[in-house]
C-alpha positions in Angstrom: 92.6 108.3 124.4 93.4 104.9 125.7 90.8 102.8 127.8 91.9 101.6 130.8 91.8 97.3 129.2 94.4 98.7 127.1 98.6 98.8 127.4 100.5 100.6 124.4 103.9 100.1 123.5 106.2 101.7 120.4 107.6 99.6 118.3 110.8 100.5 116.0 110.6 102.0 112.7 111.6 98.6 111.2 108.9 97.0 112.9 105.9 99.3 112.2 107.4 99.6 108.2 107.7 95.5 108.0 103.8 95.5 109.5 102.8 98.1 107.1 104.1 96.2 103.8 102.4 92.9 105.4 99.7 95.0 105.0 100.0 96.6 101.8 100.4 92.7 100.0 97.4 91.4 101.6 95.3 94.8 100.1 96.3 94.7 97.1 96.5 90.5 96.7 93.1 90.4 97.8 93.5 88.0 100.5 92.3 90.7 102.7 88.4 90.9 104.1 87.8 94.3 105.8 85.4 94.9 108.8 84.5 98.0 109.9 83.1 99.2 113.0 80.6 102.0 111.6 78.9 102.1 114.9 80.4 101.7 118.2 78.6 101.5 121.7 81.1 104.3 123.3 79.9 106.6 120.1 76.6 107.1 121.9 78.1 109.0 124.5 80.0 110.9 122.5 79.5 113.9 119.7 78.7 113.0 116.4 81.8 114.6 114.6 83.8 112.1 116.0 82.0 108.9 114.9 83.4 107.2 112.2 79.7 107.1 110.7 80.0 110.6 110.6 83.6 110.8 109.7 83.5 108.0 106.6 80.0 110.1 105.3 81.9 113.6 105.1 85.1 112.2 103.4 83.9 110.2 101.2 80.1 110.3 100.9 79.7 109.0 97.8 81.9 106.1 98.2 82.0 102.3 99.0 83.4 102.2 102.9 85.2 98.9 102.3 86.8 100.3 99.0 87.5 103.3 100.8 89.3 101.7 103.5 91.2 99.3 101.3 92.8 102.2 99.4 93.4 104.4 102.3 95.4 101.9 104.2 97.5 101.4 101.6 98.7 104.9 101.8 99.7 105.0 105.7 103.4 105.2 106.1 105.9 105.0 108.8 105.6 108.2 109.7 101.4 108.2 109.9 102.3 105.3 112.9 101.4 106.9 116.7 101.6 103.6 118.6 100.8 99.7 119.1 97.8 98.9 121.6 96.8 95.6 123.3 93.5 94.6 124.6 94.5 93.4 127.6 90.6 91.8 127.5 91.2 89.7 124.7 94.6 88.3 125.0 94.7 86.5 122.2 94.1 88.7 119.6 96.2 90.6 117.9 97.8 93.7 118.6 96.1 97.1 117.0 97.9 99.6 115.2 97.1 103.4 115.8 98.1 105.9 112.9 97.0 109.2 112.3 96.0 111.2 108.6 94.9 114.7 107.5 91.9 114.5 105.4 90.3 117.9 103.7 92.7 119.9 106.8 91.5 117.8 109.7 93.2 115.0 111.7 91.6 111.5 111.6 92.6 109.1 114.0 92.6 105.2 112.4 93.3 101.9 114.7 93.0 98.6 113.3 94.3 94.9 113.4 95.3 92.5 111.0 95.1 88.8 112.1 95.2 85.5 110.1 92.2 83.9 109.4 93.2 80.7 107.4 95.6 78.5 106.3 95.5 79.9 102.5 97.2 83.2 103.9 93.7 85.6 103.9 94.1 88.3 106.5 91.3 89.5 108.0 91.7 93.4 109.0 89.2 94.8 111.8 89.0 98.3 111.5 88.0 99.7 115.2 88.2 103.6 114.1 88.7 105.4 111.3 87.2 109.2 112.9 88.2 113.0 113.2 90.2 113.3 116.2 89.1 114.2 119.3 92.1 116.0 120.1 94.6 117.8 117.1 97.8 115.9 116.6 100.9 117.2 118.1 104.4 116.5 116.7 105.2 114.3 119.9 102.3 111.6 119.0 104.5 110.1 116.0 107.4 108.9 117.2 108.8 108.1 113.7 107.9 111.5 112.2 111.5 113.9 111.8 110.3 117.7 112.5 108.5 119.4 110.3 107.5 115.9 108.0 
C-alpha cells in the first residue's frame, strides 16, 4: 500500500531489466553496501507477521541478513518487478523499486533503492522492506508477468 508522500509510475520491461543488471554487477562486484531497515516506526502499528524482523527470522533464521539480501536480489527478475515509487519527501533521492517473491508458499513484498555513493562506482542499496505481504499478490500487480508465469 502506498503512502500518501509517494507517486508510482511503471516503467517498461527494458527499463526495469537494464535496472535489474545494474544491480546484479554491483552485487556481485562488490561495490555494493547494503542497508536494511530491520525496524521501521510504521511496524509498531502494525502485526508482527508483516515486519521484516519477523519475516528475515522465519526465512532465513540462521542466516547473515546482509548476505541474505545480497543473494536474493540477485535472483529478482523482470517479471518479480510490481512498480517504481518516488518519495515525493525527498526529492532527491532516488527512485525505489517494488518487486514481489514467494518464499516457503508465501508472498513477500521487497522495495529498495540503489543510489551512487562515490566517485569509484560503489552503490549503496537501501533496502526499505523485505516482508510477507499484507495482501496476496494478484496477477494484475506485475505488469511484466505473461499469464500463468
Amino acid at each position: 500500500m502506498k503512502a500518501a508522500y509517494e507517486t508510482s509510475k511503471i516503467e517498461s520491461k527494458f527499463d526495469v531489466s537494464t535496472y535489474l543488471e545494474r544491480l546484479k554487477y554491483a552485487l556481485e562486484s562488490g561495490s555494493a553496501t547494503i542497508n536494511f531497515q530491520r525496524d521501521r516506526q510504521v511496524d509498531a502499528a502494525r502485526d508482527r507477521k508483516y515486519t521484516n524482523r519477523y519475516t528475515m527470522l522465519t526465512l532465513f533464521p540462521d542466516e547473515d541478513e546482509v548476505t541474505v539480501l545480497k543473494r536474493e536480489l540477485a535472483t529478482l527478475t523482470v517479471h518479480d518487478y510490481i512498480e517504481t515509487v518516488k518519495d515525493t519527501r525527498f526529492p532527491k533521492r532516488s527512485d525505489m523499486r517494488v518487486f514481489g517473491q514467494k518464499y516457503s508458499g508465501e508472498d513477500v513484498y521487497i522495495k529498495f533503492r540503489v543510489e551512487l555513493v562515490g566517485a569509484m562506482g560503489s552503490n549503496y542499496i537501501f533496502v526499505m522492506s523485505f516482508h510477507f505481504a499484507e495482501d496476496a499478490f494478484v496477477e494484475t500487480d506485475f505488469p511484466h508477468r505473461k499469464r500463468g508465469e
